[in-house]
PDB file with SEQRES, HELIX, SHEET and CRYST1 records, atoms N, CA, C and O in Angstrom:
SEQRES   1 A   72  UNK UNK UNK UNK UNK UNK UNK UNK UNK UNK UNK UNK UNK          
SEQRES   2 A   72  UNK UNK UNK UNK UNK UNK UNK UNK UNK UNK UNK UNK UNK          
SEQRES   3 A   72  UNK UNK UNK UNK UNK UNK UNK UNK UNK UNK UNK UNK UNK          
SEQRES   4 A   72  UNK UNK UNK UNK UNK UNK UNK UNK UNK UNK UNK UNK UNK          
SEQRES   5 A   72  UNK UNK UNK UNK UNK UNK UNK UNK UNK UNK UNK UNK UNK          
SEQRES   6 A   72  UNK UNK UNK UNK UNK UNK UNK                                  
HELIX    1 AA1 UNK A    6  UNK A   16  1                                  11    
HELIX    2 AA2 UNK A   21  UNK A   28  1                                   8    
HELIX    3 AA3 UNK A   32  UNK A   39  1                                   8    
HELIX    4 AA4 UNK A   47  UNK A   54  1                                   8    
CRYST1    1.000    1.000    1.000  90.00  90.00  90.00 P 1           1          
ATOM      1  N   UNK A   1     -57.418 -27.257 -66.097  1.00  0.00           N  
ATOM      2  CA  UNK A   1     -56.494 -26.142 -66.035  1.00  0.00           C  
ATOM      3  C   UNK A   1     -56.794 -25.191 -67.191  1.00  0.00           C  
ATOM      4  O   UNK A   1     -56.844 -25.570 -68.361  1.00  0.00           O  
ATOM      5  N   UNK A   2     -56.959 -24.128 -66.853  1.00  0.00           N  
ATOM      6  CA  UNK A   2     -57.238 -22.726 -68.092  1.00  0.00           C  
ATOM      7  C   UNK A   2     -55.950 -21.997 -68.121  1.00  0.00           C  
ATOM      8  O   UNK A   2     -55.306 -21.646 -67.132  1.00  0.00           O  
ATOM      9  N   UNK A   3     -55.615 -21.789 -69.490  1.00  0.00           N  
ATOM     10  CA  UNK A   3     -54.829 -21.405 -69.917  1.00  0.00           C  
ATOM     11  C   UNK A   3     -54.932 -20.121 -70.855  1.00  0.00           C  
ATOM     12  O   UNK A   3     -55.421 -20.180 -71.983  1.00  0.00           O  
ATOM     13  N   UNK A   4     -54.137 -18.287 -69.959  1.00  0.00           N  
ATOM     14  CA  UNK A   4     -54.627 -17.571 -70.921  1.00  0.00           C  
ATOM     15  C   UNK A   4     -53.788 -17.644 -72.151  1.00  0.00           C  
ATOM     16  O   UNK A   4     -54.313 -17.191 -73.168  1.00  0.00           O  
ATOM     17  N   UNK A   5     -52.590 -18.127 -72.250  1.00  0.00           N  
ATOM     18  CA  UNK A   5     -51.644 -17.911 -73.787  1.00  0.00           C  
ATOM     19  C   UNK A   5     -51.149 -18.963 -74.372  1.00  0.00           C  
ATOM     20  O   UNK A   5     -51.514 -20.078 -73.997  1.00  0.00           O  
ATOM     21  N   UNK A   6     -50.444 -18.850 -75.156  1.00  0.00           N  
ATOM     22  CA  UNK A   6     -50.375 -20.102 -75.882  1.00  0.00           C  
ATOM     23  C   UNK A   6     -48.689 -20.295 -74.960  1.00  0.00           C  
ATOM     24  O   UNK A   6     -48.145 -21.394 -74.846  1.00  0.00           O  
ATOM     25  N   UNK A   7     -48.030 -18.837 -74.326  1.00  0.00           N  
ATOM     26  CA  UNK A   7     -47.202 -19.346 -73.552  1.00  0.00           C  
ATOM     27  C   UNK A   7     -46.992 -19.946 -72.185  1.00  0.00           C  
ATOM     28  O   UNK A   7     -46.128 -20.587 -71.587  1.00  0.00           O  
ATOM     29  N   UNK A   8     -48.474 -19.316 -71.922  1.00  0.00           N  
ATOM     30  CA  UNK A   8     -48.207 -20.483 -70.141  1.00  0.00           C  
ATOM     31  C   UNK A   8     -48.379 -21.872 -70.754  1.00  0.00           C  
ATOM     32  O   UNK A   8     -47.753 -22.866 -70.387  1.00  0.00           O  
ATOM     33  N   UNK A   9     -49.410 -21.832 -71.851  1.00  0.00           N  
ATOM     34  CA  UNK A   9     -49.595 -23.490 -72.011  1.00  0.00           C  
ATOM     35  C   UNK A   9     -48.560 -24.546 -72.573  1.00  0.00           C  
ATOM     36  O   UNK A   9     -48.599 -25.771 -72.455  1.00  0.00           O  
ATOM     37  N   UNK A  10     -47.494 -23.645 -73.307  1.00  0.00           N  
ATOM     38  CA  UNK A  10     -46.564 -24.094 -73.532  1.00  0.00           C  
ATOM     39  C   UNK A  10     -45.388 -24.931 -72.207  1.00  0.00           C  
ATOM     40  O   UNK A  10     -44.902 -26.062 -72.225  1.00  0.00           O  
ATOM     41  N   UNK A  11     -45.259 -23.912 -71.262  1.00  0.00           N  
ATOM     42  CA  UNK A  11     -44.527 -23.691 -70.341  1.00  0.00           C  
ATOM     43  C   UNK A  11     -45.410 -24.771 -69.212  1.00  0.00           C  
ATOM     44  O   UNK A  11     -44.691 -25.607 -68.665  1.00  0.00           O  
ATOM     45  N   UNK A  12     -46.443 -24.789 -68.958  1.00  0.00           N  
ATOM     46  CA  UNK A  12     -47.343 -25.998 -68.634  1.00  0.00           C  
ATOM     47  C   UNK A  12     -46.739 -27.157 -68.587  1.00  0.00           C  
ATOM     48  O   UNK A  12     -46.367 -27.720 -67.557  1.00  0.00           O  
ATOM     49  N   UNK A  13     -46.589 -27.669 -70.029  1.00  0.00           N  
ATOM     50  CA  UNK A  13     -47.420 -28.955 -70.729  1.00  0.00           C  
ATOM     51  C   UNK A  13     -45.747 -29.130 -70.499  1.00  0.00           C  
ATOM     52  O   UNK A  13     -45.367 -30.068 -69.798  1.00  0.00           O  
ATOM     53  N   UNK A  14     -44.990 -28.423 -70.964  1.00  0.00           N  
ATOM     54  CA  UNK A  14     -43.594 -28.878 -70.884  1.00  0.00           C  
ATOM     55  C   UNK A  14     -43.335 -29.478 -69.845  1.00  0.00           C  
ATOM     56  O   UNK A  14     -43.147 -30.695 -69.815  1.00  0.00           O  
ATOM     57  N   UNK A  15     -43.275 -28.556 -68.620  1.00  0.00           N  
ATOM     58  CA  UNK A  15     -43.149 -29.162 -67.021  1.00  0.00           C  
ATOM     59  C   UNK A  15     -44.094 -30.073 -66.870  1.00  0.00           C  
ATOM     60  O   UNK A  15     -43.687 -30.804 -65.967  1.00  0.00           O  
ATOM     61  N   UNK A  16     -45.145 -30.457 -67.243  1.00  0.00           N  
ATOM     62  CA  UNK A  16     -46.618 -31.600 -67.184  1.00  0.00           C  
ATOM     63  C   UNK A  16     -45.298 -32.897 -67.093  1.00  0.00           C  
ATOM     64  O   UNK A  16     -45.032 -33.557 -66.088  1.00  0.00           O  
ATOM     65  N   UNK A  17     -44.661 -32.989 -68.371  1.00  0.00           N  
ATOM     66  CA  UNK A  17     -44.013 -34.134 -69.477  1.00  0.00           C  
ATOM     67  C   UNK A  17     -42.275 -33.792 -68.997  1.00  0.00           C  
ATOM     68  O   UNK A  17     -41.333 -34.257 -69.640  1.00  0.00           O  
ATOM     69  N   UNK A  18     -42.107 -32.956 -67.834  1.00  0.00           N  
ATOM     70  CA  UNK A  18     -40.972 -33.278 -67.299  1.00  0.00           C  
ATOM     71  C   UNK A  18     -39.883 -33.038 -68.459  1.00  0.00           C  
ATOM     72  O   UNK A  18     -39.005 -33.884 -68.628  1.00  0.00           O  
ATOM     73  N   UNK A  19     -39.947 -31.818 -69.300  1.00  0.00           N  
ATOM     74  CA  UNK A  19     -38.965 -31.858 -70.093  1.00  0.00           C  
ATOM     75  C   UNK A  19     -38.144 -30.353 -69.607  1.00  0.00           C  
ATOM     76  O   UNK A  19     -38.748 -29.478 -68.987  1.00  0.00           O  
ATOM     77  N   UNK A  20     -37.167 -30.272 -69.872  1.00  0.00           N  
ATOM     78  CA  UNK A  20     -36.386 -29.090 -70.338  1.00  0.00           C  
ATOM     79  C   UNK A  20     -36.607 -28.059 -71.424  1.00  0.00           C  
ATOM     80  O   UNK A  20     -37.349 -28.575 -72.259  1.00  0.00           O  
ATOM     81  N   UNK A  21     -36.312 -26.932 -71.745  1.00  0.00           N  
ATOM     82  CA  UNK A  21     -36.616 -26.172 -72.818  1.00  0.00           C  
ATOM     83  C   UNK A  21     -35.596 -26.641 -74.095  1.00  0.00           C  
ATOM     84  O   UNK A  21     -35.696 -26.259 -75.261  1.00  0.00           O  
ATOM     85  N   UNK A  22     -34.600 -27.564 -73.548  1.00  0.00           N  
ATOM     86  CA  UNK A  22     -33.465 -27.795 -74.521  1.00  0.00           C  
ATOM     87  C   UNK A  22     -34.307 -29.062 -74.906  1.00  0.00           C  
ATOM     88  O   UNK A  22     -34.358 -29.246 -76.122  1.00  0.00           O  
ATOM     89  N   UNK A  23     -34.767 -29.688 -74.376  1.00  0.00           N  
ATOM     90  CA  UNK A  23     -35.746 -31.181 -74.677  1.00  0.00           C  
ATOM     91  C   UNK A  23     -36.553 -30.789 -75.604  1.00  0.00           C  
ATOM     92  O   UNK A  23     -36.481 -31.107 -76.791  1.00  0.00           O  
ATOM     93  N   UNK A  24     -37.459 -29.990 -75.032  1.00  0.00           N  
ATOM     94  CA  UNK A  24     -38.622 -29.240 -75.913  1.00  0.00           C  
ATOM     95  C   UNK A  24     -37.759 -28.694 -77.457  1.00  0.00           C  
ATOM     96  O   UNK A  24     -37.795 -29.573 -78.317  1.00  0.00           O  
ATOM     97  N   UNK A  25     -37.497 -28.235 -77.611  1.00  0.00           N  
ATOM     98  CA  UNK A  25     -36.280 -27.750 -78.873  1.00  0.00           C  
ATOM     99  C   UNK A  25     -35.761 -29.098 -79.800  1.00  0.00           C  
ATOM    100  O   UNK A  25     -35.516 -29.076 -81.006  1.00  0.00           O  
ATOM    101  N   UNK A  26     -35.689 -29.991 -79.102  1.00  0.00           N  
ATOM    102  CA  UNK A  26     -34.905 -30.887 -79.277  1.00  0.00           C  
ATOM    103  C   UNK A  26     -36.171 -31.599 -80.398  1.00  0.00           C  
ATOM    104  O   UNK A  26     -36.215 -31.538 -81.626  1.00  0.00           O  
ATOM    105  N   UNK A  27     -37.018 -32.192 -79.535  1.00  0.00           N  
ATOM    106  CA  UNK A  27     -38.289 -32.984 -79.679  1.00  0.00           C  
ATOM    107  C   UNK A  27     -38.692 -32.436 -81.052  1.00  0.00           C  
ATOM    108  O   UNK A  27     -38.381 -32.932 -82.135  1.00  0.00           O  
ATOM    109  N   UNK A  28     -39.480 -31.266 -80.832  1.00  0.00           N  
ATOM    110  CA  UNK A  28     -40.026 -29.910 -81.959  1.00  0.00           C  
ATOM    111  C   UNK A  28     -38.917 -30.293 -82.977  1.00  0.00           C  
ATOM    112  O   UNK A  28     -39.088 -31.208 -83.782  1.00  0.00           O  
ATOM    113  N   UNK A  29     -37.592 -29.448 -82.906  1.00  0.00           N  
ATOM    114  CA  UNK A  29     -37.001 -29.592 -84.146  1.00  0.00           C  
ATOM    115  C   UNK A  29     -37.328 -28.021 -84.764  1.00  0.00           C  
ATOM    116  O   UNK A  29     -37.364 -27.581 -85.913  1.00  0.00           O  
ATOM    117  N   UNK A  30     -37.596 -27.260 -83.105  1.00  0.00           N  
ATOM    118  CA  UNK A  30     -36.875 -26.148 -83.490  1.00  0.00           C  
ATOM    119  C   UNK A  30     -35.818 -25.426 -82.564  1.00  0.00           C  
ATOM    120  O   UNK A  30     -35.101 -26.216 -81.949  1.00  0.00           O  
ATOM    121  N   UNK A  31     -35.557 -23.973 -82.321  1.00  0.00           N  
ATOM    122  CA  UNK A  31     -34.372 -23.449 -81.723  1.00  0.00           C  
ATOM    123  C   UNK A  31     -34.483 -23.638 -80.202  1.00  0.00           C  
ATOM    124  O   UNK A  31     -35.504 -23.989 -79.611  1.00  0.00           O  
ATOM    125  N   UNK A  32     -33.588 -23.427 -79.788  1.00  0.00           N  
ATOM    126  CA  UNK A  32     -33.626 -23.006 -78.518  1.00  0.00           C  
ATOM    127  C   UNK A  32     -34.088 -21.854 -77.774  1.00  0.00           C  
ATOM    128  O   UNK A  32     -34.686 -21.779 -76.700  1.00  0.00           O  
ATOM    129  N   UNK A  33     -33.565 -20.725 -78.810  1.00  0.00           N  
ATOM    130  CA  UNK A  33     -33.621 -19.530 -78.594  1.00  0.00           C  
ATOM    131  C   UNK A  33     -35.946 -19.511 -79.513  1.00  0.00           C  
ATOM    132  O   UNK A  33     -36.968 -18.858 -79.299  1.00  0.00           O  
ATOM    133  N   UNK A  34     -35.705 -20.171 -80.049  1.00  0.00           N  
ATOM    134  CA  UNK A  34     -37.429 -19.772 -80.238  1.00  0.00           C  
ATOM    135  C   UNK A  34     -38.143 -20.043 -79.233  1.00  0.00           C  
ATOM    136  O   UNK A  34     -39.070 -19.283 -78.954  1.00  0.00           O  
ATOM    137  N   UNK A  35     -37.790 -21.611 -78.161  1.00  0.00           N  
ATOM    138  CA  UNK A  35     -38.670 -21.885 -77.006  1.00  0.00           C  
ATOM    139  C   UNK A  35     -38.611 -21.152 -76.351  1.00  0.00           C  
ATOM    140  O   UNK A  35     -39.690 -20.576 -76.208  1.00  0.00           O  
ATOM    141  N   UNK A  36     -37.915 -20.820 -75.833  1.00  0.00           N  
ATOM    142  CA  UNK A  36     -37.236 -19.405 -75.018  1.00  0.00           C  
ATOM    143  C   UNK A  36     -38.640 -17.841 -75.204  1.00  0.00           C  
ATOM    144  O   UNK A  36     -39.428 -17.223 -74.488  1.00  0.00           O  
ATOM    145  N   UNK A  37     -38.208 -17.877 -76.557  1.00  0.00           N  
ATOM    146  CA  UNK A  37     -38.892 -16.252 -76.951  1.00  0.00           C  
ATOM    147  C   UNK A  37     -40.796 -16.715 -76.392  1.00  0.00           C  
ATOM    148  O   UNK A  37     -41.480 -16.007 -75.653  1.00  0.00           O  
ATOM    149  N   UNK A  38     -41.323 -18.303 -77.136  1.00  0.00           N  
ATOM    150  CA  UNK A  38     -42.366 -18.605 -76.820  1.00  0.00           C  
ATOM    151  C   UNK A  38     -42.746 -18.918 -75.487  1.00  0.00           C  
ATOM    152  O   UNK A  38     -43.966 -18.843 -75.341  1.00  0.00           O  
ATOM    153  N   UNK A  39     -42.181 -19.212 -74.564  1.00  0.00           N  
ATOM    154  CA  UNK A  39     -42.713 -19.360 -73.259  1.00  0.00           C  
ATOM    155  C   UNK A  39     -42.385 -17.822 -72.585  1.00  0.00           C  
ATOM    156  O   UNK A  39     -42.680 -17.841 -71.390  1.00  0.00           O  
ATOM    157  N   UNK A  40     -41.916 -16.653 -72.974  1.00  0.00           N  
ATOM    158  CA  UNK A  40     -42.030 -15.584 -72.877  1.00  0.00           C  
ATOM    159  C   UNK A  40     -42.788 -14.504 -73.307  1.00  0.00           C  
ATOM    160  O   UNK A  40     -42.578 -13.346 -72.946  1.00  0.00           O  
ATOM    161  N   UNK A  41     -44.006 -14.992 -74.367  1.00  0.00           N  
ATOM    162  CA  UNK A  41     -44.715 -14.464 -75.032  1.00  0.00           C  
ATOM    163  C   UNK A  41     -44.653 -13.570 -76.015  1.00  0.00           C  
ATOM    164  O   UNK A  41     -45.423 -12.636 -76.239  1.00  0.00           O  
ATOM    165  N   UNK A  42     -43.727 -13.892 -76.573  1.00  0.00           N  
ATOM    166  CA  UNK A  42     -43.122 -12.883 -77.819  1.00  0.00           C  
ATOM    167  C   UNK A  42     -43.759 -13.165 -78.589  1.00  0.00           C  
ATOM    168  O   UNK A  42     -44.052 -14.276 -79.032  1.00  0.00           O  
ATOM    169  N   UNK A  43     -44.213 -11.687 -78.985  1.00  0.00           N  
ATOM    170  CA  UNK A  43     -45.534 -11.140 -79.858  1.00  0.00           C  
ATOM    171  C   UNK A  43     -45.225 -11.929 -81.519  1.00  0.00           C  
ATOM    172  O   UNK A  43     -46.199 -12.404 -82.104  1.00  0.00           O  
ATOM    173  N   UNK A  44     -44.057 -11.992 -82.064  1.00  0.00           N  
ATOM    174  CA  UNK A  44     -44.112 -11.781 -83.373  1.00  0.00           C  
ATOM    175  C   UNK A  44     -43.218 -13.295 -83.905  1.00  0.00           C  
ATOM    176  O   UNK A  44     -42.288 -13.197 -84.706  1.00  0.00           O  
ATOM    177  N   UNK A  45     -43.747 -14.940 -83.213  1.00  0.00           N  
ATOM    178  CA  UNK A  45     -43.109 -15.847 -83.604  1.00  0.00           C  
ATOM    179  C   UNK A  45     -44.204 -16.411 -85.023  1.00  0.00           C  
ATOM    180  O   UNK A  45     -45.374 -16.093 -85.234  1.00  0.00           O  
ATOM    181  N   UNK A  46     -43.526 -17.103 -85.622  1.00  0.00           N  
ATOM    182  CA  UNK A  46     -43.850 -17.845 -87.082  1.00  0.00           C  
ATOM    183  C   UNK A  46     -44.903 -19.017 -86.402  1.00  0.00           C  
ATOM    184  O   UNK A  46     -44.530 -19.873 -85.601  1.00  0.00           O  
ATOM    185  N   UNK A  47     -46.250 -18.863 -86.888  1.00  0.00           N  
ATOM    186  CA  UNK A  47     -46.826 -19.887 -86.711  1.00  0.00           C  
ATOM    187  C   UNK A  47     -46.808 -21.209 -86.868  1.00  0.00           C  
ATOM    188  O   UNK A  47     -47.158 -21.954 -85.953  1.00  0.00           O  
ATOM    189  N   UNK A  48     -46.353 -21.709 -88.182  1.00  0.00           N  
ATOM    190  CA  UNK A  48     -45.874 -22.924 -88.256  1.00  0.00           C  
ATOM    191  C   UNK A  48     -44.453 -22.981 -87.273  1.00  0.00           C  
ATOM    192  O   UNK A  48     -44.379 -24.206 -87.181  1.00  0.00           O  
ATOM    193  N   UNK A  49     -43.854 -22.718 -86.867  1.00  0.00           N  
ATOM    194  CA  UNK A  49     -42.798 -23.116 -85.530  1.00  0.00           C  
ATOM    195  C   UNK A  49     -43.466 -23.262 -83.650  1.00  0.00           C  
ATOM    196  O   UNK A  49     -43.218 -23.945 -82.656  1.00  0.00           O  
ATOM    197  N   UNK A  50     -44.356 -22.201 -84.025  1.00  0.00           N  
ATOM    198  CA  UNK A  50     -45.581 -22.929 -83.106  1.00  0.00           C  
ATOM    199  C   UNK A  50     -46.066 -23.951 -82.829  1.00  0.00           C  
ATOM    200  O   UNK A  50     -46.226 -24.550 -81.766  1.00  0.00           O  
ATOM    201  N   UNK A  51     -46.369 -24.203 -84.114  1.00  0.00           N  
ATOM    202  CA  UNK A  51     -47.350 -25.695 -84.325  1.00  0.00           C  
ATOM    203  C   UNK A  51     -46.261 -26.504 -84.054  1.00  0.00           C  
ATOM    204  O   UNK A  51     -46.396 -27.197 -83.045  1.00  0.00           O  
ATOM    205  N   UNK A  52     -45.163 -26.624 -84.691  1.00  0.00           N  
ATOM    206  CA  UNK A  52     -44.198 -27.269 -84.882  1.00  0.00           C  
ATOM    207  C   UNK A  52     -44.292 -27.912 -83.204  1.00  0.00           C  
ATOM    208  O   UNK A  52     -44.775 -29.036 -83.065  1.00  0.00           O  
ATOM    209  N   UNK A  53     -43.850 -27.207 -82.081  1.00  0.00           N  
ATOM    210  CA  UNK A  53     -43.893 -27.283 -80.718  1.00  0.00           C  
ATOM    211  C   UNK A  53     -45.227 -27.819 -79.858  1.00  0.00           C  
ATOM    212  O   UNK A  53     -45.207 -28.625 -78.928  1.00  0.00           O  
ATOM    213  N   UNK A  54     -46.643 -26.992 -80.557  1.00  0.00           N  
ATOM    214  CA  UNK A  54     -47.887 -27.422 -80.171  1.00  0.00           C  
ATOM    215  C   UNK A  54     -47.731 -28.984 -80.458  1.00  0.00           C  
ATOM    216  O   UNK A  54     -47.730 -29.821 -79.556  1.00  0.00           O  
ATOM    217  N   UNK A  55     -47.598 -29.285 -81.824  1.00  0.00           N  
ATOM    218  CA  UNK A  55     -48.167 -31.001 -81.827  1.00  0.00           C  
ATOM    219  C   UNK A  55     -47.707 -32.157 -81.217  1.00  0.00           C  
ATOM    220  O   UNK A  55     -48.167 -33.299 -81.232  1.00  0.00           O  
ATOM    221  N   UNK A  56     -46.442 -31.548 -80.520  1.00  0.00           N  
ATOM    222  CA  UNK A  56     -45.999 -32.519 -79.625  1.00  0.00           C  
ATOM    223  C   UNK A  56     -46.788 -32.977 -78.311  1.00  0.00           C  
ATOM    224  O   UNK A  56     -46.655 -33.967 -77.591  1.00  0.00           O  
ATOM    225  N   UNK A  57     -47.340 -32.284 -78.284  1.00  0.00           N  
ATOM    226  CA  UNK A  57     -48.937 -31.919 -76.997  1.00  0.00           C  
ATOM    227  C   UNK A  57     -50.329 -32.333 -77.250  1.00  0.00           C  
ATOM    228  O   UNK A  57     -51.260 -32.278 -76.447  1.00  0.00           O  
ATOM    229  N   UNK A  58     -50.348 -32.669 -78.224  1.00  0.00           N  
ATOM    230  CA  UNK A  58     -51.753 -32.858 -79.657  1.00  0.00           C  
ATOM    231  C   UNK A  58     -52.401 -31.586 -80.226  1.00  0.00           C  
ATOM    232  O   UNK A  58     -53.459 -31.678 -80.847  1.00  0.00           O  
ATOM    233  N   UNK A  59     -51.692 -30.194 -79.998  1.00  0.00           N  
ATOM    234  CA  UNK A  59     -52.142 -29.040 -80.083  1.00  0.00           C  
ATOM    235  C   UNK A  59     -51.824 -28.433 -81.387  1.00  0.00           C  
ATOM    236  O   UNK A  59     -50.649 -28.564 -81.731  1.00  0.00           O  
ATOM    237  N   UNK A  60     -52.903 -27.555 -82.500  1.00  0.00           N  
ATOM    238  CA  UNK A  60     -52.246 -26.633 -83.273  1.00  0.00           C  
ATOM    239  C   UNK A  60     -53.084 -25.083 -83.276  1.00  0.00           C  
ATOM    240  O   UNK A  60     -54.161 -24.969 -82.691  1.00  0.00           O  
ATOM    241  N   UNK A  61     -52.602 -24.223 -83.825  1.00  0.00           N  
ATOM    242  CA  UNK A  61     -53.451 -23.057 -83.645  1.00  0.00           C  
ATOM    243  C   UNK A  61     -53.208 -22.731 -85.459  1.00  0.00           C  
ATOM    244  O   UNK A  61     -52.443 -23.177 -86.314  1.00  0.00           O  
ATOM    245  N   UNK A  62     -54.268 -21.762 -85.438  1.00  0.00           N  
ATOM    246  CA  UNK A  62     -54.466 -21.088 -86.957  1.00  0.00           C  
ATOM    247  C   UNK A  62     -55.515 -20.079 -86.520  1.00  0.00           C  
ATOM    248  O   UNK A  62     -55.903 -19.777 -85.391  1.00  0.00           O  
ATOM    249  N   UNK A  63     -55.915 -19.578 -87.891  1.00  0.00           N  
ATOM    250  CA  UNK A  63     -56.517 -18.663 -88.155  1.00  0.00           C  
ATOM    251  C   UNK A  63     -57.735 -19.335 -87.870  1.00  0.00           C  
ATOM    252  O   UNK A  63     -57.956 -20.538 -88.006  1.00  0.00           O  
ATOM    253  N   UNK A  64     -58.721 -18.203 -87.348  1.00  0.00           N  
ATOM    254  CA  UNK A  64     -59.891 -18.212 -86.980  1.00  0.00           C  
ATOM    255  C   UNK A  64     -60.846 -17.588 -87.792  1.00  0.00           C  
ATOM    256  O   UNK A  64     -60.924 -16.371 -87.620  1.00  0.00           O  
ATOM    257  N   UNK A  65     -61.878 -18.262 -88.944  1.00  0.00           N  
ATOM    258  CA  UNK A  65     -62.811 -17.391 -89.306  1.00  0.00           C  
ATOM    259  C   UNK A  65     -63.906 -16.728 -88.504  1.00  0.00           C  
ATOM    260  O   UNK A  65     -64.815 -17.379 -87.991  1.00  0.00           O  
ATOM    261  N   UNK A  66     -63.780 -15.214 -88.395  1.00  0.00           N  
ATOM    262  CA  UNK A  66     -65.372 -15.201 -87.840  1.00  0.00           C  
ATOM    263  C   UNK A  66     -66.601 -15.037 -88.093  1.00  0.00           C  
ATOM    264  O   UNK A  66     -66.938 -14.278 -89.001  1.00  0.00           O  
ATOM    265  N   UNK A  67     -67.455 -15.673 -87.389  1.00  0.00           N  
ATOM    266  CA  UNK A  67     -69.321 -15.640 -87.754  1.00  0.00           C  
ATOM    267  C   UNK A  67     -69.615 -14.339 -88.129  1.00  0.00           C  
ATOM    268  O   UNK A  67     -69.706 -13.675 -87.096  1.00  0.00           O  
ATOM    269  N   UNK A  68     -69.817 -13.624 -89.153  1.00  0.00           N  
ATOM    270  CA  UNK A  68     -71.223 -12.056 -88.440  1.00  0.00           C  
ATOM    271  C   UNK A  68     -72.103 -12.805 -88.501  1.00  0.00           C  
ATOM    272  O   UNK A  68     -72.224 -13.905 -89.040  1.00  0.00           O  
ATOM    273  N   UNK A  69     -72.755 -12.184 -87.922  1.00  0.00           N  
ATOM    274  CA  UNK A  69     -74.196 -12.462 -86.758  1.00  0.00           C  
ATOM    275  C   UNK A  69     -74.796 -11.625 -87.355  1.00  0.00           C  
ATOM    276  O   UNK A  69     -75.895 -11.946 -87.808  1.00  0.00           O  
ATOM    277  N   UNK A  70     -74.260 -10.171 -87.582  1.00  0.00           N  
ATOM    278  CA  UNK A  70     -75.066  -9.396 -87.849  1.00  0.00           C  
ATOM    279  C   UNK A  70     -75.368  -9.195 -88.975  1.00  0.00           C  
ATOM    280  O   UNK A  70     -74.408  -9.685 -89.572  1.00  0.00           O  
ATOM    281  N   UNK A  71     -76.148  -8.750 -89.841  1.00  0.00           N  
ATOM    282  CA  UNK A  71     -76.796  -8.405 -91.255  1.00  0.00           C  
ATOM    283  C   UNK A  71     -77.546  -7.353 -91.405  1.00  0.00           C  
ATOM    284  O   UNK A  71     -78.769  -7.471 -91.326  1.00  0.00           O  
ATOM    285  N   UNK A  72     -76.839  -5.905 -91.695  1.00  0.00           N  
ATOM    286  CA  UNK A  72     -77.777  -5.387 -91.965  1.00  0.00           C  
ATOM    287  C   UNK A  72     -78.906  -5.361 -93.165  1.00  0.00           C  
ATOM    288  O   UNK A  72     -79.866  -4.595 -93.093  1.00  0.00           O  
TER     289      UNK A  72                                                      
END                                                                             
């Protein structure tokens, strides 16, 4: 299964594991109102409350360094 956001995959994995968004909240050990905003794709949530939700899944996200390739 491909997943473009971190909110379908959220919204996924939840229904995968048969939970509720109040479960999910619950589990995490964060809001209600944050699962909510994240399976809606709201642009501007706190990464660690992310993760917080991801690792219940075995998932975390961060910052990405990138390669240049190029050199002038």
């Amino acid at each position: 299964m491909e997943y473009s956001t971190i909110a379908s995959y959220v919204k996924a994995m939840r229904k995968r594991y048969n939970l509720t968004q109040v479960d999910l909240s619950q589990k995490s050990g964060v809001g209600l109102r944050f699962v909510r905003d994240l399976e809606q794709g709201k642009q501007t949530l706190r990464m660690d409350k992310i993760n917080q939700v991801l690792r219940l899944f075995g998932s975390e996200v961060g910052p990405v360094k990138s390669v240049n390739t190029f050199e002038p």
